[in-house]
N, C-alpha and C positions, 0 to 999 in steps of 0.2 A: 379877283372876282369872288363874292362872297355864296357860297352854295345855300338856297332857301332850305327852307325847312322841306318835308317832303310833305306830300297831301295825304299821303298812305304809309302806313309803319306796318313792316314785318314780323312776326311773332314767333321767335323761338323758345318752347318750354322745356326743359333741362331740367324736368324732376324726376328722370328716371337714370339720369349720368350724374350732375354734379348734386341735386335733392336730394338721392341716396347718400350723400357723403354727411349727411346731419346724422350726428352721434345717436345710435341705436337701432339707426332706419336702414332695412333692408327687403329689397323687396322682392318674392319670388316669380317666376315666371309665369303663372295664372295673373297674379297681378301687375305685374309689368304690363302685358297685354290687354288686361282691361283699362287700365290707366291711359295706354298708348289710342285707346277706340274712342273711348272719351274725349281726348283733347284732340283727337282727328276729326271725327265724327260730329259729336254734342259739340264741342267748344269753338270747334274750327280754327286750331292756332295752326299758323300756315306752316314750322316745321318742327319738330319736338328730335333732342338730343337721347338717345335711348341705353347707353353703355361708353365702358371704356373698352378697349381691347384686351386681351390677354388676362382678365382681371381671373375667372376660373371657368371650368367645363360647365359648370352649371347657367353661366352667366352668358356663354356659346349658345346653350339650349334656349336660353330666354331671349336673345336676339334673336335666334332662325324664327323663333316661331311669330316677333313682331315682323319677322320679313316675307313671312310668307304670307301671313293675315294683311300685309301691306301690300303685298306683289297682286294678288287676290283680287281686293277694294281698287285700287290704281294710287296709290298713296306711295310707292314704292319713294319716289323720289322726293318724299316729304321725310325720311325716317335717317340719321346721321348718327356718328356715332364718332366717338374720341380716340383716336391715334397718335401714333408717338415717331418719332426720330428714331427708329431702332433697326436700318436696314432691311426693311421689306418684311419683319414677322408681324405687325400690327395688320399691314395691310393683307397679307394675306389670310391673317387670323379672321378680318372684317368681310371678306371676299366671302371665305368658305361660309360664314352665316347669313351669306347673302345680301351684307350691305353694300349697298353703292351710292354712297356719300357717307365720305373721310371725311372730319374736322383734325386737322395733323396738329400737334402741339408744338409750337414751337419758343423758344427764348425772345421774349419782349422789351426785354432789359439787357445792359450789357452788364451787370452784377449778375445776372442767372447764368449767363452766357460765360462767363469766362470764369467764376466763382463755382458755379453746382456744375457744369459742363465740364470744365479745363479745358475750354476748346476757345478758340482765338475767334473772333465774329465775320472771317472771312473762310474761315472752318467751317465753323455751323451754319453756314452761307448755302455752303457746298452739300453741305450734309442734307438742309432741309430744300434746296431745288432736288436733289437725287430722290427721294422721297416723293416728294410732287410728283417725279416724272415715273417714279414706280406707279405711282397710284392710274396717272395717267393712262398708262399701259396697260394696265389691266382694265379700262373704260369706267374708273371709278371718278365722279367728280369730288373736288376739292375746295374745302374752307381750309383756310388757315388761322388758327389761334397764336397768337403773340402774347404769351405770357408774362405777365409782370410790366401791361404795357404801362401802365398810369407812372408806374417810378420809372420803366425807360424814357417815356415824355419829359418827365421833371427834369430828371437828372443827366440822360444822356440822349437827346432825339436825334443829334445825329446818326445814330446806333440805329433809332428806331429807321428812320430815314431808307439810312443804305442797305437793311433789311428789305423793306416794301419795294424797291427801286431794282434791288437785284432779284426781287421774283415775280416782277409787271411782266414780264413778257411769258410766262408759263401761266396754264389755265387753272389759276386762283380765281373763284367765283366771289369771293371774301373775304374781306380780312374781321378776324373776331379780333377785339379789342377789350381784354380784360382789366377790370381795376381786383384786381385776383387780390389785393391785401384790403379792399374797402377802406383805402388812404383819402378818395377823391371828395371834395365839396361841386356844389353846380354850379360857381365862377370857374373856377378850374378846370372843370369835366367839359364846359362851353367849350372855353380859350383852347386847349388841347383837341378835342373833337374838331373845332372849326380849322386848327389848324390844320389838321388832316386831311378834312374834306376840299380845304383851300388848294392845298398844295398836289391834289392827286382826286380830281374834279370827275375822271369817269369811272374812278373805282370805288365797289360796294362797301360799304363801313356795319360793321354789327360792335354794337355796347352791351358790355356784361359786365352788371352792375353786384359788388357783393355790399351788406349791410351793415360793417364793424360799427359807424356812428351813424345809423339809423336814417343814415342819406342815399339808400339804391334807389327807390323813386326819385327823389330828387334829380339824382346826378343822371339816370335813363331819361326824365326828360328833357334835361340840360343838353346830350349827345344828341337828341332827336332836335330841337332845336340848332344844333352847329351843323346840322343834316346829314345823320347815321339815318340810317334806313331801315334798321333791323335794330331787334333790342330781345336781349333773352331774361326768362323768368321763370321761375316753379311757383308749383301751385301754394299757397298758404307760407309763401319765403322761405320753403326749404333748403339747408345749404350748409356747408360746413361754416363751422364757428357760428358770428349770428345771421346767417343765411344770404340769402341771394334777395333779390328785389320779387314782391311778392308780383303773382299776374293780377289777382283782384285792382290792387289801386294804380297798377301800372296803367292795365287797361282802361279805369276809369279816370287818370292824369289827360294819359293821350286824348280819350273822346272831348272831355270836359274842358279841360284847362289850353290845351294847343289845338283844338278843333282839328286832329288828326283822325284822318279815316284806318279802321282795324278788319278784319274779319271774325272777331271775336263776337260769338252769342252772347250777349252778357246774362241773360236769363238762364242761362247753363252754367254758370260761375259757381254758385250757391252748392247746387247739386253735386259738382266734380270735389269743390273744397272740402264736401262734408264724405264725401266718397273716399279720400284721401286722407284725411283726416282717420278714419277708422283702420285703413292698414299698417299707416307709418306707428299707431297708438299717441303721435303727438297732438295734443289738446289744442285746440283754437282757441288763443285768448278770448276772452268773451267780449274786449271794447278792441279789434280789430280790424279795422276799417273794412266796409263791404259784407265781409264773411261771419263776421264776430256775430257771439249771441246777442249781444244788448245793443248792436251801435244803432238798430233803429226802434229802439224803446224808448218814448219819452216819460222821465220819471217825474221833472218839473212840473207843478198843476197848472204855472203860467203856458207853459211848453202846450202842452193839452189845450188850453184853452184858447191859444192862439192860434193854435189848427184848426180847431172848429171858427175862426173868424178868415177866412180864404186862406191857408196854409201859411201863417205869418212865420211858421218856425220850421220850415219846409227847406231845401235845399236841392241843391240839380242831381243828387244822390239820391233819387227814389227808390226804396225798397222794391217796387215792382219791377225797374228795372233789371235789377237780380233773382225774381224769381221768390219776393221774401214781400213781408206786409209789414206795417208800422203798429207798434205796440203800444200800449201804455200801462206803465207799471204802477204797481199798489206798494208805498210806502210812506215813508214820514213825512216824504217833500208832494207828497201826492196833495192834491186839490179834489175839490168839485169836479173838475174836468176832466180826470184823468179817471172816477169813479164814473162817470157819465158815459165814459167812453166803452169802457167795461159792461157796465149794466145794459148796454143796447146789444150787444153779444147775446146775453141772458134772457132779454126781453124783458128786463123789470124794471118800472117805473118808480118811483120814490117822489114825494114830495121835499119839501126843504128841509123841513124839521128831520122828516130821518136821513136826507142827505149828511144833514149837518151831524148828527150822531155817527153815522155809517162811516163818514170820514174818520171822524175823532178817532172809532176804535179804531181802525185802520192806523193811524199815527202811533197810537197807544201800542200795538201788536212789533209794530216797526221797531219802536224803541224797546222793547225788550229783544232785537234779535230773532221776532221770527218772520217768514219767509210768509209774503200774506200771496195766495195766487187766484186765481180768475175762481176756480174749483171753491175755495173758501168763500166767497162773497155771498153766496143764497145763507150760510150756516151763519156768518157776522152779520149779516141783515136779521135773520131768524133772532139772534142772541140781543144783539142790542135793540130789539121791536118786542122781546120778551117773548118770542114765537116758542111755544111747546114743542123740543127737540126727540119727544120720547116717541116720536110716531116715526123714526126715520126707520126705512122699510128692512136695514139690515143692523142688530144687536148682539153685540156680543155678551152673555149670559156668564158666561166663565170659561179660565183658560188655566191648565197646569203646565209648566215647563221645568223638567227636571235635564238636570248635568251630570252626568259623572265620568271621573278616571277610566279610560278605556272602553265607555260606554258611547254608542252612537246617543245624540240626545233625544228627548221622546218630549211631544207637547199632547193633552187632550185637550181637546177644544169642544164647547158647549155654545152653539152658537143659534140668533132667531133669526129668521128672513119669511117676510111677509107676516110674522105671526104665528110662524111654526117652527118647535123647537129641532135642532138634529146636534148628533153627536159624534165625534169622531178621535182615535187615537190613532198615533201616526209616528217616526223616527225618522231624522233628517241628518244632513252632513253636520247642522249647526241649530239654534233654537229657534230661529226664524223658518230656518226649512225645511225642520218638523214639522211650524205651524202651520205653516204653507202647502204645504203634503196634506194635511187634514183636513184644512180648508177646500183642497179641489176633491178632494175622495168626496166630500160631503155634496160638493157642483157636479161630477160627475157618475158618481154612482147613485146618489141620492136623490138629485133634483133633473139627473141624466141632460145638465146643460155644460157647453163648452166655457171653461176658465179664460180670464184675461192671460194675454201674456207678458211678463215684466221683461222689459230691452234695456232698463237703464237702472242702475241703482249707487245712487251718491249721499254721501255723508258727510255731514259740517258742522262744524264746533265754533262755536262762538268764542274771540277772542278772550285771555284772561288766566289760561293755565290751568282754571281750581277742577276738582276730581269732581265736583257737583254739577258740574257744566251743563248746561241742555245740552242736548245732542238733536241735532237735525236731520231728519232722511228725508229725499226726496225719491220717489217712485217714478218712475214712467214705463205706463201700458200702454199696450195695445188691444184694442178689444173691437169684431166688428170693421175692420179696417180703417177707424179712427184712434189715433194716438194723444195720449195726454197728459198730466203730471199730476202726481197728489204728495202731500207731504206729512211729516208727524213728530209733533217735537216734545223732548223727553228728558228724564236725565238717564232714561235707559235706553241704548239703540235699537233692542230688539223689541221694546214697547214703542218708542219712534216708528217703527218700521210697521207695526202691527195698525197704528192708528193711519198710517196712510193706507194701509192697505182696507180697513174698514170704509176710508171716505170715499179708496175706488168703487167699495162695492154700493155702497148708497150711490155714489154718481149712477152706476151703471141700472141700479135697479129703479131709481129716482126718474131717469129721462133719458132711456136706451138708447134713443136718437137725434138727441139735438146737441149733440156734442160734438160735432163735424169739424168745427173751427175752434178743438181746444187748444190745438198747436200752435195757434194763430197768435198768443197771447202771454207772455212771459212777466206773470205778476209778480212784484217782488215785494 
């Protein structure tokens, strides 16, 4: 008899046990816990892996305190954690911080088993029921991990077999099912899963999928398909080597592609990935399905233009779904449409004739390498309509930046806003933040208003090598409780850096309040 698929799939996230294991990611126990509130809480994944045992004291302190903020909320028995075959010191390790749900690790394969153990498979038989029955004992419940299952299936299932067979009758709530070398395709990961759930029809199955060839979604819903019931994930595919199966497309496989029911917010996605994203310091690709910066930017002007004809370039991946809006980016492949799209942000109308120019610079700017964004469109409209750019409300009149040997660096800066000149000298860690430093003296002692605050600051160099290079900064403020980007391109960084920071202050002195939705927009 063949096991359907299920109508409901289980959610275990594993970015605070096996996500720590991605090379340079460690997380401390303030964040551990906000991580663990988030995906409780916000996310609603129904069980999250939070530690190994015995790994150090500190890693003791950062479990108790998930267990107690758990025991608290009533989550207690949503929080799990990894054990080992070691005569009762895991589990007592996991006891005293208060866990009660083991996940015990056990050999999946008979190469781990008889190879990295030296123990015979009716040894570690023995070994891992005694284990079970410790846990038992002390009223902890038990998953159990089979490790190295995907090459035990291949190569020896009988092995896997008379493992599962001799510990059915002890309270195993589940068997986890790892492809721990990310070996599996999703023919394979079916025919194996199916065969599992065929052969052992009332027991719980969980797939833990890792990503060596770029197949952990795949093969998670392959297992879910042969009817695993559980499937585990970290946030943004954190994991050792090339990571674990991300939750972002997992969860939107299952909803989309197998019409599986989840408990997962998916409008809470967005927010955790970028949440996460900031502690581990690992970057989110920008074309990363779901979470990525660009994957709902349409850069194509047909793409654009087909949007606005009933969403002809639309897909069942609505941005709103996660919590995020659809973009349209300014570059070479840009169109009419994607300018159009833009301009109604602005509220500026154009006719043809300067659409058709507007464009063109826009192309023109692309192919040199720079970076055209939502923020530049009033000053390219101004430039290519021959608009007089000397009236813009902030001027910089003159700037000195001196360097020396052992010297903090010092800039003077001579600067107009509204038409009144101010001056200021200033010494910084660097020559930008001297300028910088002069610049707020002059917003807050002088004009006694509050500065923007800079959260982002990134630099890019146009392919090619040569020492003449433009250099490109991009800015991102905060000002007002609205965020937004400017940029400035150079062949100096610190003059790059200067000219975005000028175009923040025109934005801001330009139109203090209609820039609510500059985040909304990622023009390239």
């Amino acid at each position: 008899m063949t096991t359907p698929m299920p109508a409901g799939v289980e959610i275990l996230d594993t970015t605070l046990r096996d996500g720590e294991q991605t090379s340079g990611v460690s997380f401390n126990a303030r964040e551990k816990l906000s991580i663990a509130r988030l995906l409780l809480e916000e996310l609603r994944v129904n069980r999250i892996e939070i530690a190994s045992a015995r790994v150090s004291p500190g890693e003791e302190a950062a479990v108790r305190a998930i267990t107690e903020w758990a025991r608290k909320r009533g989550h207690l028995d949503r929080i799990e954690a990894l054990g080992f075959i070691d005569g009762g010191i895991s589990v007592e390790w996991l006891w005293r911080a208060g866990c009660r749900v083991v996940n015990l690790l056990a050999k999946g394969s008979r190469r781990h088993c008889e190879e990295q153990l030296r123990r015979t498979p009716a040894q570690h038989l023995a070994d891992v029921r005694a284990e079970i029955l410790r846990a038992a004992d002390r009223g902890m419940r038990v998953n159990l991990y089979l490790e190295d299952w995907s090459n035990g299936m291949q190569h020896a299932p009988d092995y896997v077999y008379s493992m599962v067979e001799g510990l059915s009758d002890l309270p195993v709530e589940r068997f986890l099912c790892p492809d721990t070398l990310g070996i599996l395709d999703p023919w394979t990961t079916e025919r194996i899963c199916r065969e599992m759930t065929t052969r052992y029809p009332t027991l719980r199955f969980d797939f833990h999928a890792h990503n060596d060839y770029d197949l952990a979604v795949a093969n998670t819903a392959a297992a879910v398909r042969a009817g695993f019931r559980g499937v585990h994930v970290t946030v943004n595919g954190l994991g050792e080597r090339a990571g674990n199966a991300p939750l972002s497309s997992t969860v939107a496989v299952l909803h989309d592609r197998l019409g599986c029911r989840t408990d997962i917010v998916e409008r809470k996605i967005y927010r955790v990935s970028r949440t996460v994203e900031s502690y581990t310091g690992v970057r989110i690709p920008a074309n990363r399905p779901i979470v990525g910066a660009s994957v709902f930017t349409q850069c194509a002007g047909v793409h654009a233009d087909g949007d606005n004809k009933n969403g002809l370039y639309c897909n069942e991946l609505l941005p709103e779904r996660f919590g995020r809006v659809r973009e349209y980016a300014l570059g070479k492949t840009s169109g009419k449409a994607n300018i159009l799209k833009n301009l109604e942000l602005l509220g500026i109308d154009l006719d043809d004739a300067a659409m058709r120019k507007v464009t063109e610079r826009v192309v023109e700017l692309s192919d040199k390498k720079e970076l055209v964004t939502l923020d530049d469109l009033p000053y390219i409209i101004a430039d290519v309509l021959r608009y007089d750019q000397t009236d813009a409300p902030v001027r910089i009149l003159n700037y000195s930046l001196s360097l020396a040997q052992g010297l903090h660096p010092v800039a003077t800066l001579r600067i107009e806003i509204h038409g009144e000149p101010y001056e200021q000298t200033s010494a910084g860690d660097g020559q930008y933040d001297a300028f910088m430093r002069a610049l707020r003296q002059i917003y807050r002692e002088q004009l006694g208003r509050r500065f923007p605050m800079l959260v982002d600051y990134a630099v890019s160099i146009p392919p090619g090598g040569r020492t003449d290079a433009f250099v490109q900064t991009i800015i991102t403020w905060e000002a007002d409780g609205r965020t937004f980007r400017t940029h400035g391109l150079d062949a100096d960084q610190t003059e790059a850096a200067i000219k975005a920071t000028i175009k923040m202050l025109n934005i801001i002195e330009t139109n203090p309040t209609n820039h609510g939705n500059q985040d909304r927009i990622v023009a390239r």
